[in-house]
mmCIF file as gemmi writes it, N, C-alpha and C atoms, coordinates in Angstrom:
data_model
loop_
_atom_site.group_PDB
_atom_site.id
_atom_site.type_symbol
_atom_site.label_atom_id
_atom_site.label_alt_id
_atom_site.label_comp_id
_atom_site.label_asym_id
_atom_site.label_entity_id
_atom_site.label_seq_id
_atom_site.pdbx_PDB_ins_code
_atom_site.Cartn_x
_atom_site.Cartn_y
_atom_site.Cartn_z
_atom_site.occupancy
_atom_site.B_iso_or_equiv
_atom_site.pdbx_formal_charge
_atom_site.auth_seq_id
_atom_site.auth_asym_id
_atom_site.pdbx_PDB_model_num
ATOM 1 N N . UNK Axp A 1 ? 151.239 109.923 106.861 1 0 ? 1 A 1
ATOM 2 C CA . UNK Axp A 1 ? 151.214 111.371 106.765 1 0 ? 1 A 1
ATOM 3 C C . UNK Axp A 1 ? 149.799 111.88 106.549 1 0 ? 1 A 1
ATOM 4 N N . UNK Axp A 2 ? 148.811 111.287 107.338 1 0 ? 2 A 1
ATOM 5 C CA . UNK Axp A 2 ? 147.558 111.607 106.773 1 0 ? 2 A 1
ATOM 6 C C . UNK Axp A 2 ? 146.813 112.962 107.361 1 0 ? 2 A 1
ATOM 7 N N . UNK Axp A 3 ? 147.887 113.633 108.452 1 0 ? 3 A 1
ATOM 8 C CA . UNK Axp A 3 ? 147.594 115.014 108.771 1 0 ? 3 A 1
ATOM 9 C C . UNK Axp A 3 ? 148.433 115.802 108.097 1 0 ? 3 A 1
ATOM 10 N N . UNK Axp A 4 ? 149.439 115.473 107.053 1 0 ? 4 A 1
ATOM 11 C CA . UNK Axp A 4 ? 149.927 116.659 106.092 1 0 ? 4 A 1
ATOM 12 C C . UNK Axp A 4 ? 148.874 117.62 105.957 1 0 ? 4 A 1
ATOM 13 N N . UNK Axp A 5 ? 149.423 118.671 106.093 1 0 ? 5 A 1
ATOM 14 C CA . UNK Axp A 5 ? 148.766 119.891 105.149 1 0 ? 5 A 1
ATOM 15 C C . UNK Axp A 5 ? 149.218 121.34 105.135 1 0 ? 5 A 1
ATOM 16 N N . UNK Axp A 6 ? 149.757 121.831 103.934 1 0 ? 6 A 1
ATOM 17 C CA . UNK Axp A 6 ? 150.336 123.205 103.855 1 0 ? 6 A 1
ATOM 18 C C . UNK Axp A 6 ? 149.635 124.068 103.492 1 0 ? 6 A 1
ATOM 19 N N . UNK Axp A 7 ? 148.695 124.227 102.62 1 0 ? 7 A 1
ATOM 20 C CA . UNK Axp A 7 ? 147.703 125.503 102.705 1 0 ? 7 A 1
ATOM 21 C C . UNK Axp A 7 ? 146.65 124.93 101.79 1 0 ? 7 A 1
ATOM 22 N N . UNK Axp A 8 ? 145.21 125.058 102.829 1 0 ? 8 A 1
ATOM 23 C CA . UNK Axp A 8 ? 144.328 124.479 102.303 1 0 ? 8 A 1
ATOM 24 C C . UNK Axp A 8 ? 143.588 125.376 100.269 1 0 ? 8 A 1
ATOM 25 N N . UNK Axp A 9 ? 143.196 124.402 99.595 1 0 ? 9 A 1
ATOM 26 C CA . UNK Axp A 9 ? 142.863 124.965 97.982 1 0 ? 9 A 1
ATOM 27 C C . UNK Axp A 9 ? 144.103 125.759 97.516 1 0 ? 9 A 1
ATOM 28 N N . UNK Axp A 10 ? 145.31 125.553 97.459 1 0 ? 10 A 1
ATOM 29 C CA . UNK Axp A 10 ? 146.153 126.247 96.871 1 0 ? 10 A 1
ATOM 30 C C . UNK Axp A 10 ? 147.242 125.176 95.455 1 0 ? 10 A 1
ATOM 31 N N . UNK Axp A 11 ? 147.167 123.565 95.74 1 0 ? 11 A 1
ATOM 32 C CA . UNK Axp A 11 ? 147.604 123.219 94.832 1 0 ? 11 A 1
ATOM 33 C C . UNK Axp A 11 ? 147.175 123.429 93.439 1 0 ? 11 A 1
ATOM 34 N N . UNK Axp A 12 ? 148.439 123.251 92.622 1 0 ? 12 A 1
ATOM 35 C CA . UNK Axp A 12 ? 147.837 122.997 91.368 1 0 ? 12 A 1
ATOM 36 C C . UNK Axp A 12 ? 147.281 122.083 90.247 1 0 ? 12 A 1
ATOM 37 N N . UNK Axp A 13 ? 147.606 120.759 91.107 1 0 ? 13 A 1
ATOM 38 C CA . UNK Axp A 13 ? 147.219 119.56 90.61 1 0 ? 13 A 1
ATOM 39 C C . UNK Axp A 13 ? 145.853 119.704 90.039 1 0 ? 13 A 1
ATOM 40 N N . UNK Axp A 14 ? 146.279 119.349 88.73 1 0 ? 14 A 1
ATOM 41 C CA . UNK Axp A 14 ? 144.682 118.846 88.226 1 0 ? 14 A 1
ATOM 42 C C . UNK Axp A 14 ? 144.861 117.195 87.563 1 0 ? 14 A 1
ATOM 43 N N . UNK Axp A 15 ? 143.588 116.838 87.547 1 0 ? 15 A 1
ATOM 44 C CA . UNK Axp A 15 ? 143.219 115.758 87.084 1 0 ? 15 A 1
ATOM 45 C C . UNK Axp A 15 ? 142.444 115.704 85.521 1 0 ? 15 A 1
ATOM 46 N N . UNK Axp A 16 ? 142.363 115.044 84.361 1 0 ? 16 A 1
ATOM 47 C CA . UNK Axp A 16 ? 141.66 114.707 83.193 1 0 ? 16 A 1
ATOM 48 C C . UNK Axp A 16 ? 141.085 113.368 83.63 1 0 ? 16 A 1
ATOM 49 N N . UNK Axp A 17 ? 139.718 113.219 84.03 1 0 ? 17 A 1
ATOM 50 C CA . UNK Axp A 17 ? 139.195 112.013 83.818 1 0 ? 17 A 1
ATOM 51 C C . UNK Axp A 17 ? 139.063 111.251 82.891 1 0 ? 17 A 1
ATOM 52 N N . UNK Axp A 18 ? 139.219 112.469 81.499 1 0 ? 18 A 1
ATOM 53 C CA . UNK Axp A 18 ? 138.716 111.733 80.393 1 0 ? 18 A 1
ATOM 54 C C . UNK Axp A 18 ? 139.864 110.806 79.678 1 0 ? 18 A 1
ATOM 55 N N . UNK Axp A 19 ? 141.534 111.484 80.199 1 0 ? 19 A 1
ATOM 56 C CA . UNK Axp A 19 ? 142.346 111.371 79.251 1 0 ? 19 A 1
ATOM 57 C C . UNK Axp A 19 ? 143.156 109.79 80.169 1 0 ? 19 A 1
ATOM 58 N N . UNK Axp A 20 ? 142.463 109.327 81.902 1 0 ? 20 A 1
ATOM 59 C CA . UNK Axp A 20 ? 143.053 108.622 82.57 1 0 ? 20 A 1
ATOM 60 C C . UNK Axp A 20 ? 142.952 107.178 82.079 1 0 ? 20 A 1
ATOM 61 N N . UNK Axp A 21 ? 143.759 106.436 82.208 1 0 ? 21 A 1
ATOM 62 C CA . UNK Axp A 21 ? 143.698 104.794 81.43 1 0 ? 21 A 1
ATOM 63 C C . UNK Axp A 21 ? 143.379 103.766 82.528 1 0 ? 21 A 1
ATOM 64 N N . UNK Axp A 22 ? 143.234 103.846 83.83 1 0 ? 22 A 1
ATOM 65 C CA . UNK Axp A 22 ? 143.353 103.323 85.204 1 0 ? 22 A 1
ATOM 66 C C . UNK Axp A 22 ? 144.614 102.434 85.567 1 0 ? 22 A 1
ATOM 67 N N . UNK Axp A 23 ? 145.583 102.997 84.878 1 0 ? 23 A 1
ATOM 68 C CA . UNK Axp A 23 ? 146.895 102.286 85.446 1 0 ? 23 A 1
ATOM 69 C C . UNK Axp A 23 ? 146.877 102.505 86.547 1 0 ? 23 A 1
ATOM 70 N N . UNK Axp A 24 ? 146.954 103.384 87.216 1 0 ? 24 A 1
ATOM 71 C CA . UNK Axp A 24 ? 147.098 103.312 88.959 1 0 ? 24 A 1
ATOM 72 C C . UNK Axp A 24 ? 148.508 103.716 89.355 1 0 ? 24 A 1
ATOM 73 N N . UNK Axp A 25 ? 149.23 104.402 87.965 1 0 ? 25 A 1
ATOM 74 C CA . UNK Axp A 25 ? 150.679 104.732 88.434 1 0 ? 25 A 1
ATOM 75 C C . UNK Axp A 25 ? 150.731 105.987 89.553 1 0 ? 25 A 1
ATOM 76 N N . UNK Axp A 26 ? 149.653 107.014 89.678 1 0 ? 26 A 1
ATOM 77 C CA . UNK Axp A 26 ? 149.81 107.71 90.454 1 0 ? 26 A 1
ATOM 78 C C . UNK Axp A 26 ? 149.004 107.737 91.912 1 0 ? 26 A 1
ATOM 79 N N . UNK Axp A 27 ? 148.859 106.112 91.902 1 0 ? 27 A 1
ATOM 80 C CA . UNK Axp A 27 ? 148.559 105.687 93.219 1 0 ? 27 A 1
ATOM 81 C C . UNK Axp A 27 ? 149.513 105.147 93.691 1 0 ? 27 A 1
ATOM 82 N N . UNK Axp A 28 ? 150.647 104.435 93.044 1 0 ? 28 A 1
ATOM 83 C CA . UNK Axp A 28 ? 151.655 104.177 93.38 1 0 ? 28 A 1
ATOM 84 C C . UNK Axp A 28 ? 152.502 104.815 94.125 1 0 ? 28 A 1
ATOM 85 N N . UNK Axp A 29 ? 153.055 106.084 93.277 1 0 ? 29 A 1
ATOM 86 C CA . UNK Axp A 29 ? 154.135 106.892 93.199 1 0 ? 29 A 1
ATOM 87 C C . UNK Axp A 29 ? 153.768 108.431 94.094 1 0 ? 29 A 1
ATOM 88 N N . UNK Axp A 30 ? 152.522 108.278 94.576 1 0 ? 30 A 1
ATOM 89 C CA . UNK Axp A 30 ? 152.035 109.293 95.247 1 0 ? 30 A 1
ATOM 90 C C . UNK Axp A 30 ? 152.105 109.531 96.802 1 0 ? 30 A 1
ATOM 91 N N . UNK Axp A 31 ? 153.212 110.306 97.36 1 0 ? 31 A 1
ATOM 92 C CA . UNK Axp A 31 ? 153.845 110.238 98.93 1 0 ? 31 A 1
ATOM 93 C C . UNK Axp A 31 ? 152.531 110.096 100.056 1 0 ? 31 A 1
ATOM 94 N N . UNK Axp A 32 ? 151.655 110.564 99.747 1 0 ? 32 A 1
ATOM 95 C CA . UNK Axp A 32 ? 150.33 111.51 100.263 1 0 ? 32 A 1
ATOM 96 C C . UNK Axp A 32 ? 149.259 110.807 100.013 1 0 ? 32 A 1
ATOM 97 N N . UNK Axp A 33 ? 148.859 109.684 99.435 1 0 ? 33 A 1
ATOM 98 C CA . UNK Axp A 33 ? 147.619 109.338 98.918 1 0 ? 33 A 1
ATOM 99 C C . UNK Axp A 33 ? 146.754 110.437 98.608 1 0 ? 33 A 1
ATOM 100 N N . UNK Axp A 34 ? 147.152 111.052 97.299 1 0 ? 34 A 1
ATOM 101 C CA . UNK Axp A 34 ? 146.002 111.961 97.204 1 0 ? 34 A 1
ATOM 102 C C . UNK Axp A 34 ? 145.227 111.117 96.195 1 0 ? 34 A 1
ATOM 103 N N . UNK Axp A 35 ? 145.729 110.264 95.233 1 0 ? 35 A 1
ATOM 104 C CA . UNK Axp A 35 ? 144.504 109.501 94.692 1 0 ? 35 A 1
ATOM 105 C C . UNK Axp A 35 ? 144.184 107.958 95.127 1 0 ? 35 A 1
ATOM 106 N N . UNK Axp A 36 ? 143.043 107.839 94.619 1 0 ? 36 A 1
ATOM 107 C CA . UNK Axp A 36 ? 142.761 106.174 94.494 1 0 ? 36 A 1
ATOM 108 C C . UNK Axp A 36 ? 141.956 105.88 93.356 1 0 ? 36 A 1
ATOM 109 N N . UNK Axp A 37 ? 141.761 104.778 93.005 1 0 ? 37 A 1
ATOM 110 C CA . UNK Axp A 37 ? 141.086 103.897 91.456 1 0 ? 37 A 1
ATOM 111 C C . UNK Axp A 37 ? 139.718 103.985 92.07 1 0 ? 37 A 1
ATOM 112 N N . UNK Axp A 38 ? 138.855 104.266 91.228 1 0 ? 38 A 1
ATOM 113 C CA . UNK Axp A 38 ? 137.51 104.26 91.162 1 0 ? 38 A 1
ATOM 114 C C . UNK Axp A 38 ? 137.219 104.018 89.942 1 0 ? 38 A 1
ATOM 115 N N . UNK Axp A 39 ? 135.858 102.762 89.585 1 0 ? 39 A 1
ATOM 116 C CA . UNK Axp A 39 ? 135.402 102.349 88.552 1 0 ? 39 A 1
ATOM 117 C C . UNK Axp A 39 ? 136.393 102.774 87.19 1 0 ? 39 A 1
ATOM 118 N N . UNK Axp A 40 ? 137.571 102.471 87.891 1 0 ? 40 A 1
ATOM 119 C CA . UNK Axp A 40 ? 138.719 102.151 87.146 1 0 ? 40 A 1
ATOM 120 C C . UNK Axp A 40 ? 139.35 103.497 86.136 1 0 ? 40 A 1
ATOM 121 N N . UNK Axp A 41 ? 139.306 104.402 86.731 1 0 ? 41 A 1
ATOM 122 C CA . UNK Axp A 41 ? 139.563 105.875 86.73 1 0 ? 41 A 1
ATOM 123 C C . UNK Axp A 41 ? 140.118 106.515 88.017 1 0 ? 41 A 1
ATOM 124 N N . UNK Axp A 42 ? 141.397 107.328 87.735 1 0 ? 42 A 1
ATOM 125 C CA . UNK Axp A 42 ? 142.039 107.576 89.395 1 0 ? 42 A 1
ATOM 126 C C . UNK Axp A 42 ? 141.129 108.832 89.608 1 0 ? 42 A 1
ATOM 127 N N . UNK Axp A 43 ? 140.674 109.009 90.709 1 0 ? 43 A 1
ATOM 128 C CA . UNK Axp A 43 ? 140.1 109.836 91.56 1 0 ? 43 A 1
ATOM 129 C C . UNK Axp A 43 ? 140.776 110.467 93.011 1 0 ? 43 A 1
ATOM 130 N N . UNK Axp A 44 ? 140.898 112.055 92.815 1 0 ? 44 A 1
ATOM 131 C CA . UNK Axp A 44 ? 141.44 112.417 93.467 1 0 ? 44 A 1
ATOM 132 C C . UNK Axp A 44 ? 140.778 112.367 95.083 1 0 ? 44 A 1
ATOM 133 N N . UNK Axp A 45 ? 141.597 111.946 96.162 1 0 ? 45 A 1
ATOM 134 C CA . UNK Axp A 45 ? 140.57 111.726 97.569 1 0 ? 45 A 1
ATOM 135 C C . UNK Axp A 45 ? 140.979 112.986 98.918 1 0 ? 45 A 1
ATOM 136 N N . UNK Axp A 46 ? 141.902 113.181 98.225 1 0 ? 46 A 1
ATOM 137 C CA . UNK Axp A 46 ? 142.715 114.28 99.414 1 0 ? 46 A 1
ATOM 138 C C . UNK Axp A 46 ? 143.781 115.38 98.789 1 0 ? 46 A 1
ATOM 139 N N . UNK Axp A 47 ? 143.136 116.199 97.79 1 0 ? 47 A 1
ATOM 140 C CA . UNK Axp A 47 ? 143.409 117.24 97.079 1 0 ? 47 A 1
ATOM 141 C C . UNK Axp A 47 ? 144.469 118.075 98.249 1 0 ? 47 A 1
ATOM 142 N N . UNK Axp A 48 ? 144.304 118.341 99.268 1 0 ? 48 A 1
ATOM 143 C CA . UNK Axp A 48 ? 145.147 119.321 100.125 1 0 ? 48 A 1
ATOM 144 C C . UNK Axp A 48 ? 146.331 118.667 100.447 1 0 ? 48 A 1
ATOM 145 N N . UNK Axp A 49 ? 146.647 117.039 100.336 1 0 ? 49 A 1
ATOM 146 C CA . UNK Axp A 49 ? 147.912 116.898 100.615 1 0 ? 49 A 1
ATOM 147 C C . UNK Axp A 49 ? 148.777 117.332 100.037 1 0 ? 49 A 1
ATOM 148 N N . UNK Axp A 50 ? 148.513 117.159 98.601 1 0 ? 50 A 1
ATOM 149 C CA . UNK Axp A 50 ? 149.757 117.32 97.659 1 0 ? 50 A 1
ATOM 150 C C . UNK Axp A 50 ? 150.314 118.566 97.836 1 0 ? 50 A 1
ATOM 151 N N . UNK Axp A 51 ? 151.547 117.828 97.98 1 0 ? 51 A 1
ATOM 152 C CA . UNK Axp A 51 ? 153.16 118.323 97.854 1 0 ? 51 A 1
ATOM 153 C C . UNK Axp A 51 ? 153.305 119.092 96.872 1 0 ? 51 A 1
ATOM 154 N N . UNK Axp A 52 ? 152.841 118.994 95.505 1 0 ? 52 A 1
ATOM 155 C CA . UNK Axp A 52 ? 153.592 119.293 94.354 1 0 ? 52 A 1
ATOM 156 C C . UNK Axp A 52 ? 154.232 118.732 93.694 1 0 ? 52 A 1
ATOM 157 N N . UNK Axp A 53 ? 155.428 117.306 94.407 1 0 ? 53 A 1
ATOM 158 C CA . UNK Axp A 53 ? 156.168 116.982 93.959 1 0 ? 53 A 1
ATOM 159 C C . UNK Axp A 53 ? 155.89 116.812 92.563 1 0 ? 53 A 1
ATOM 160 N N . UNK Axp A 54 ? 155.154 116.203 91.397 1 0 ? 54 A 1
ATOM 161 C CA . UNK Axp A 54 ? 155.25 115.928 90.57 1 0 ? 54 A 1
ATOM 162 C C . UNK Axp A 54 ? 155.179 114.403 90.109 1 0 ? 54 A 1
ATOM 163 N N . UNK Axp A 55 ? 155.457 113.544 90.894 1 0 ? 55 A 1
ATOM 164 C CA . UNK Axp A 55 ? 155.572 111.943 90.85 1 0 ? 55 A 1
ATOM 165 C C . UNK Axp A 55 ? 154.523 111.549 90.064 1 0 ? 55 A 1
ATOM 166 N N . UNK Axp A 56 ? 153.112 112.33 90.092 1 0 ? 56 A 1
ATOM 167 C CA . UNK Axp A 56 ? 152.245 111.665 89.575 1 0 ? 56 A 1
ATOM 168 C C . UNK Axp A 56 ? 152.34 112.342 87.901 1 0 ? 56 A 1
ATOM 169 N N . UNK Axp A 57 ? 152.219 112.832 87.848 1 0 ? 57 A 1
ATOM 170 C CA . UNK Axp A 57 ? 152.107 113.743 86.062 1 0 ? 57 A 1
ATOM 171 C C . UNK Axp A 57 ? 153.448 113.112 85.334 1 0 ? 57 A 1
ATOM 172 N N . UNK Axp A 58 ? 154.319 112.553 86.045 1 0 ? 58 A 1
ATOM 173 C CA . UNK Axp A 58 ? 155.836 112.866 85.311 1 0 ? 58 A 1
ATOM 174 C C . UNK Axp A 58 ? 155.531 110.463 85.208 1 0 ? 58 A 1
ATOM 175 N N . UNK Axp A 59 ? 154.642 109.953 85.969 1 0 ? 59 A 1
ATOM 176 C CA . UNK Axp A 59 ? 154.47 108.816 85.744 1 0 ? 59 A 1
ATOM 177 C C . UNK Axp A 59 ? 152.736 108.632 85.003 1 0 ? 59 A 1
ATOM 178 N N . UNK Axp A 60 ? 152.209 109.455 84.535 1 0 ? 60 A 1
ATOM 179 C CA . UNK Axp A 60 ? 150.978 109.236 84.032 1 0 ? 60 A 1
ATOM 180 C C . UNK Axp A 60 ? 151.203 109.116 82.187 1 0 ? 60 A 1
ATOM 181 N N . UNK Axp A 61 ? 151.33 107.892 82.075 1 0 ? 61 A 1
ATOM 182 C CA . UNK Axp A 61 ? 151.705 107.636 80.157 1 0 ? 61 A 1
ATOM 183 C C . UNK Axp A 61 ? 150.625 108.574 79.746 1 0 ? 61 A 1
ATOM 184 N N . UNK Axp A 62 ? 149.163 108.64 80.184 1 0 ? 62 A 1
ATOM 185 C CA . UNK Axp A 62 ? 148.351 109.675 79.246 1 0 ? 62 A 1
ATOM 186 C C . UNK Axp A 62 ? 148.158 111 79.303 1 0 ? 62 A 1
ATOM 187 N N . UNK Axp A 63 ? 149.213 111.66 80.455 1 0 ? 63 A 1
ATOM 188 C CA . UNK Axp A 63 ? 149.029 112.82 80.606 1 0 ? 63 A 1
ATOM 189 C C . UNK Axp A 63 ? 147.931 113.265 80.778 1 0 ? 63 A 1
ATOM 190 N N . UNK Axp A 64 ? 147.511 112.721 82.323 1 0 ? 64 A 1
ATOM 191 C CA . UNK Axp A 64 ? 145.993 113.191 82.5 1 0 ? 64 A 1
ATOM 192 C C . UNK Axp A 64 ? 146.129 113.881 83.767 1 0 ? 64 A 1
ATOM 193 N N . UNK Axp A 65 ? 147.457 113.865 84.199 1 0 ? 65 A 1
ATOM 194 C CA . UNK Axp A 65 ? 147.434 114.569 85.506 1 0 ? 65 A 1
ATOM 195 C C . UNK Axp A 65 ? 148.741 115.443 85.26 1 0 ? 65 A 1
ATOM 196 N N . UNK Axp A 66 ? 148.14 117.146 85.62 1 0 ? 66 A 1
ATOM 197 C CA . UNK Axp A 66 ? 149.529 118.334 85.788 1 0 ? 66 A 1
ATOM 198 C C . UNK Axp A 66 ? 149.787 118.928 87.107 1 0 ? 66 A 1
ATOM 199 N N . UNK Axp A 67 ? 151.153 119.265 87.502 1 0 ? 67 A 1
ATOM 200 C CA . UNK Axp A 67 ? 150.831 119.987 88.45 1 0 ? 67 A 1
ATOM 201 C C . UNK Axp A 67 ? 152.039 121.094 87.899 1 0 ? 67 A 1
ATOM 202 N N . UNK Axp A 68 ? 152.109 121.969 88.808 1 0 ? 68 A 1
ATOM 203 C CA . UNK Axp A 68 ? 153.312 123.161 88.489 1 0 ? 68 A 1
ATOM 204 C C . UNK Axp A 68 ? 153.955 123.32 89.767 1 0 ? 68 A 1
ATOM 205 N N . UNK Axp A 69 ? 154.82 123.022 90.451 1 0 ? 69 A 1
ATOM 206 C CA . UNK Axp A 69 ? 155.456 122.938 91.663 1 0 ? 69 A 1
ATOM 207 C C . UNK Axp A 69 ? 155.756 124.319 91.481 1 0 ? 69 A 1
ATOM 208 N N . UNK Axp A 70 ? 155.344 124.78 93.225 1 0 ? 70 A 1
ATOM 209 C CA . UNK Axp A 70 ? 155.862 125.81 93.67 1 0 ? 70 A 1
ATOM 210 C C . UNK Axp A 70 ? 154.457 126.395 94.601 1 0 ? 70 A 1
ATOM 211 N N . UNK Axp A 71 ? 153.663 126.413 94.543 1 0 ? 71 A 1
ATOM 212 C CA . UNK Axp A 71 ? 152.577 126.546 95.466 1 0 ? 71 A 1
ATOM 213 C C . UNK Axp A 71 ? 152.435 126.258 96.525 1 0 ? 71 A 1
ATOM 214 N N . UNK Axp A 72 ? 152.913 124.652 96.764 1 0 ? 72 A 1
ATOM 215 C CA . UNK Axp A 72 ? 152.982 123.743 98.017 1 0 ? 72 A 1
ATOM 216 C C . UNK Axp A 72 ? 154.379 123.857 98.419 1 0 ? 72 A 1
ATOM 217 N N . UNK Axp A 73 ? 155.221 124.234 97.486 1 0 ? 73 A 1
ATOM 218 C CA . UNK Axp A 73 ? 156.517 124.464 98.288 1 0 ? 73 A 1
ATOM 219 C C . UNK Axp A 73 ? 157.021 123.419 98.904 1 0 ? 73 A 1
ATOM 220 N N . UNK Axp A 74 ? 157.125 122.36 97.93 1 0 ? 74 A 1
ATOM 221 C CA . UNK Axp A 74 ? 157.237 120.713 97.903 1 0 ? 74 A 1
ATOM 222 C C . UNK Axp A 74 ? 159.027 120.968 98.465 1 0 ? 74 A 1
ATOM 223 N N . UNK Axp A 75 ? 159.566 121.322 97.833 1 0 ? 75 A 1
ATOM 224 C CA . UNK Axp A 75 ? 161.394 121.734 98.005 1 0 ? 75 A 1
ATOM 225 C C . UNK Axp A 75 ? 161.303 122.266 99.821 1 0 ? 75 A 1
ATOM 226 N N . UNK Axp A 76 ? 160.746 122.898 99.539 1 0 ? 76 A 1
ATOM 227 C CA . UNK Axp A 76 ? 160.701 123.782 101.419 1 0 ? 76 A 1
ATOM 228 C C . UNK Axp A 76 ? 160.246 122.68 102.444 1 0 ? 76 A 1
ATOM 229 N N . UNK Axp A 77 ? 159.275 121.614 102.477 1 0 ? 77 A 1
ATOM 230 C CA . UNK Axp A 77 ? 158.99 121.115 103.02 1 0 ? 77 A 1
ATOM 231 C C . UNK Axp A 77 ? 159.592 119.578 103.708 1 0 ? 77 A 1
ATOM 232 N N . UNK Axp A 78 ? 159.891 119.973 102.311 1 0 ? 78 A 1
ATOM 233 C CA . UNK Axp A 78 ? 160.833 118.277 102.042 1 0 ? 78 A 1
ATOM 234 C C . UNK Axp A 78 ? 162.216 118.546 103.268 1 0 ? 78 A 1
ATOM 235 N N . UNK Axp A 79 ? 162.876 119.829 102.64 1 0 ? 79 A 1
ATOM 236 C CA . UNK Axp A 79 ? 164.27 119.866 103.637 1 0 ? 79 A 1
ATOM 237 C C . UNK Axp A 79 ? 163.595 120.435 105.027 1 0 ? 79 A 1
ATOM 238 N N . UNK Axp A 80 ? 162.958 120.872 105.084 1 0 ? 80 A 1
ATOM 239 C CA . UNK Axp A 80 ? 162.434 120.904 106.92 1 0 ? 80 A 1
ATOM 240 C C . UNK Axp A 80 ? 162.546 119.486 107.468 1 0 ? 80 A 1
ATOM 241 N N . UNK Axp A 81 ? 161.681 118.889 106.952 1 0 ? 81 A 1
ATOM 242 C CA . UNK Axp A 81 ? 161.393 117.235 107.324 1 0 ? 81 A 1
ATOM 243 C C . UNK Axp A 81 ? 163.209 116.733 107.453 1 0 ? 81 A 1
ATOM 244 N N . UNK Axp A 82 ? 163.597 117.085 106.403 1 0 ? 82 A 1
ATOM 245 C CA . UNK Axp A 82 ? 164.797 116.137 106.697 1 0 ? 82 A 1
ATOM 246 C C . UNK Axp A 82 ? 166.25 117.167 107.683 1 0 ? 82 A 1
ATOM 247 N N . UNK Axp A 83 ? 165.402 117.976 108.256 1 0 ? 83 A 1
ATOM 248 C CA . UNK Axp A 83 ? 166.797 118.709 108.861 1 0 ? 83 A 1
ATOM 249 C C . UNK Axp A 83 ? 167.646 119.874 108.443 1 0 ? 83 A 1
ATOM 250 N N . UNK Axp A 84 ? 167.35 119.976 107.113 1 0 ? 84 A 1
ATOM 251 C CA . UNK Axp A 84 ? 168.589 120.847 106.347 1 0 ? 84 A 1
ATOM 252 C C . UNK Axp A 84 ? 168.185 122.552 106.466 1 0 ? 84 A 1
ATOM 253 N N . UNK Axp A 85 ? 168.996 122.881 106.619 1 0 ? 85 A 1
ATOM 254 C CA . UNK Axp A 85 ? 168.791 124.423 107.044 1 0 ? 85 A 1
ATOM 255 C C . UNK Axp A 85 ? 168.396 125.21 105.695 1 0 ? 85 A 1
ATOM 256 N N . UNK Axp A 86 ? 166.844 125.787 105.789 1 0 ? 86 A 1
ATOM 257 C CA . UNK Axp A 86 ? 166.365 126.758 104.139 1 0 ? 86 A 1
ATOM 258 C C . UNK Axp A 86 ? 166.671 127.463 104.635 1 0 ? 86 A 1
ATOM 259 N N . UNK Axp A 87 ? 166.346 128.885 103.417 1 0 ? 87 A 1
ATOM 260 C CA . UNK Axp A 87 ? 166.548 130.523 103.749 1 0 ? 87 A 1
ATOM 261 C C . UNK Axp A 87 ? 165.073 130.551 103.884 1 0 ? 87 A 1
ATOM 262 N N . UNK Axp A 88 ? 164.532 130.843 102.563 1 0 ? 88 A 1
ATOM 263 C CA . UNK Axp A 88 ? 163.012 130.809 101.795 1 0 ? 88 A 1
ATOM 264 C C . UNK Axp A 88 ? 162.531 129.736 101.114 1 0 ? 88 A 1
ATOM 265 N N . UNK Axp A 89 ? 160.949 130.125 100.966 1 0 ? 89 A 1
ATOM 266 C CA . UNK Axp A 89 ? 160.673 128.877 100.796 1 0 ? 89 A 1
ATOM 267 C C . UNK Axp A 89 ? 160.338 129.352 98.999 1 0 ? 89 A 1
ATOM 268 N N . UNK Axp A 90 ? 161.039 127.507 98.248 1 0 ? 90 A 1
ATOM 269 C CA . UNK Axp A 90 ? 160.793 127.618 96.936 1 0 ? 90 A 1
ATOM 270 C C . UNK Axp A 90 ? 162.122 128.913 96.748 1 0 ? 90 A 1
């Protein structure tokens, strides 16, 4: 999915460098590769993918990463992809 993109600078994802442990859980759990490990700190590489979903903040033990779904309209996008008929989005 490396041409995802729903509206460029509008997520809300943020990152705490300070508060990250370099587990790498939200390299894992992240649909989009928006991060990767650098000198053992996740670093965000593709800020415009994210979805919103949340996967990463809701798996980060130090709470170094937030987002607030509804910007990217992670719900709207998701059921396009899979077929299902929306009204509006979010």
């Amino acid at each position: 999915m490396k041409k995802f993109r729903y509206l460029k600078n509008v997520a809300t994802l943020k990152l705490d460098q300070e508060k990250c442990n370099g587990c790498g859980n939200c390299t894992r759990v992240c649909p989009h590769t928006v991060f990767k490990l650098e000198n053992k700190k996740a670093e965000m590489i593709d800020f415009d993918a994210c979805m919103e979903c949340g996967a990463c903040a809701l798996n980060c033990p130090e709470e170094a990463l937030t987002v607030t779904p509804g910007v990217g309209c992670a719900a709207y996008i998701i059921q396009t992809w899979t077929g299902k008929e929306v009204g509006a989005c979010c």
